[in-house]
C-alpha positions in Angstrom: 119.3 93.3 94.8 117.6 96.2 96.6 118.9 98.1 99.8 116.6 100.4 101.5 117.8 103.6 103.8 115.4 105.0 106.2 115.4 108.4 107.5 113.2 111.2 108.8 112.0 109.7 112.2 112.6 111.6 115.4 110.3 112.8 118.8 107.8 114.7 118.5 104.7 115.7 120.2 101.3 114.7 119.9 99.2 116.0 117.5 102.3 116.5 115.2 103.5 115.2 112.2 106.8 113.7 110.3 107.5 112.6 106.9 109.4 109.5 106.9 111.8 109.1 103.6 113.2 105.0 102.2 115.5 106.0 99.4 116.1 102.9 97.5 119.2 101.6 95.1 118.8 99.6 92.6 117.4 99.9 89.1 114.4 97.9 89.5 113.3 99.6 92.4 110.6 101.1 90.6 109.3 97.6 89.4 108.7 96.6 93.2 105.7 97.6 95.4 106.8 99.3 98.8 105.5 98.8 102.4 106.0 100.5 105.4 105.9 98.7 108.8 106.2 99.5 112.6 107.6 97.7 115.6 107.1 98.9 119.1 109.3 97.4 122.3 107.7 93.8 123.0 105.2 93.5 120.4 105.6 92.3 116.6 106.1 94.0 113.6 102.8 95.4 112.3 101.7 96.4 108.7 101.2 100.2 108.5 100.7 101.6 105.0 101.2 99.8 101.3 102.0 101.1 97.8 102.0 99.6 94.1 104.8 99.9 92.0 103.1 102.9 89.8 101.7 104.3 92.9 98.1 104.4 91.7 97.0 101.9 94.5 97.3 102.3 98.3 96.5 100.4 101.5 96.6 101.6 105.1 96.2 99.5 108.3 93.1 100.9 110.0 95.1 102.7 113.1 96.5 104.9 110.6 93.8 105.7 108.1 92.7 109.1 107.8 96.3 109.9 109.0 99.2 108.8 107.4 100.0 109.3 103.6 102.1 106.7 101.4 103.6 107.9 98.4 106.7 107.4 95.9 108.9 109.1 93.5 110.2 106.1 91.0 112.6 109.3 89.6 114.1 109.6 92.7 113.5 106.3 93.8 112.0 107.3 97.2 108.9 106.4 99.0 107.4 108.4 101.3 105.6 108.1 104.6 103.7 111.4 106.4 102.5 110.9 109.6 100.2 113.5 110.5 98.1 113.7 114.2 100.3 111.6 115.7 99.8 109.9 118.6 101.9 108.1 121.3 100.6 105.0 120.2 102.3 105.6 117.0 106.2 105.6 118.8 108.3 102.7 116.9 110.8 101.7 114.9 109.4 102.4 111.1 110.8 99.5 108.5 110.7 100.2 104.6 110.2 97.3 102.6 110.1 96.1 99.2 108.6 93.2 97.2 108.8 91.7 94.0 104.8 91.6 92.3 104.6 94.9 92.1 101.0 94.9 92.7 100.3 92.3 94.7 98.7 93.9 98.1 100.7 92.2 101.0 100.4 93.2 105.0 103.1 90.3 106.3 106.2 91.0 106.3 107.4 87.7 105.4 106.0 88.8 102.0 108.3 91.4 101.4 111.8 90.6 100.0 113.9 93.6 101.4 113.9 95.7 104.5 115.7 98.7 105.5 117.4 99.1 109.2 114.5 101.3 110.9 114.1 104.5 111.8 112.7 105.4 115.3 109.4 107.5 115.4 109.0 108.9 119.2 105.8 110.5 119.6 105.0 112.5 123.2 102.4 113.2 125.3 
């Protein structure tokens, strides 16, 4: 069993960044690859960045390339998320999530076995 704590969303303006923190429990956290997701109001959940379990491969969806930075500390069992140039497009709720196949790429959630409760990411104008 996993369970996955978001924090480090918030508003901020355009052009500016945040670094978005899922601390995980669980001792086999480390064995699991980690994705981060985005919902905004009336539209589905949407694939934003993806990490192996060693951390030596990443994917990002193409709205955020360039931009945003996954990352993980199996020590600490953390993954990271920085956002940088932000835009107001990017305002959502931002999901962690983990899947067993450690190193199996995956962009739906319904691959992913655990999520954590969200953290809201309010970019201005």
């Amino acid at each position: 069993q996993v369970q996955l704590v978001e924090s480090g969303g918030g508003l901020v303006q355009a052009g500016g960044s945040l670094r978005l923190s899922c601390a995980a429990s669980g001792r086999t956290f480390s064995s699991y690859a980690t994705g981060w997701f985005r919902q905004a109001p009336g539209k589905e959940r949407e694939f934003v960045a993806f990490i192996t379990w060693s951390g030596g491969r990443t994917y990002y969806a193409d709205s955020v390339k360039g931009r945003f930075t996954i990352s993980r500390d199996n020590a600490k069992n953390t993954v990271y998320l920085r956002m940088d140039s932000l835009k107001p497009e990017d305002t959502a709720i931002y999901y962690c999530s983990a899947k067993r196949g450690g190193s199996d790429y995956a962009t739906k959630p319904y691959e992913y076995d655990y999520w954590g409760q969200g953290t809201q990411v309010t970019v201005s104008s």
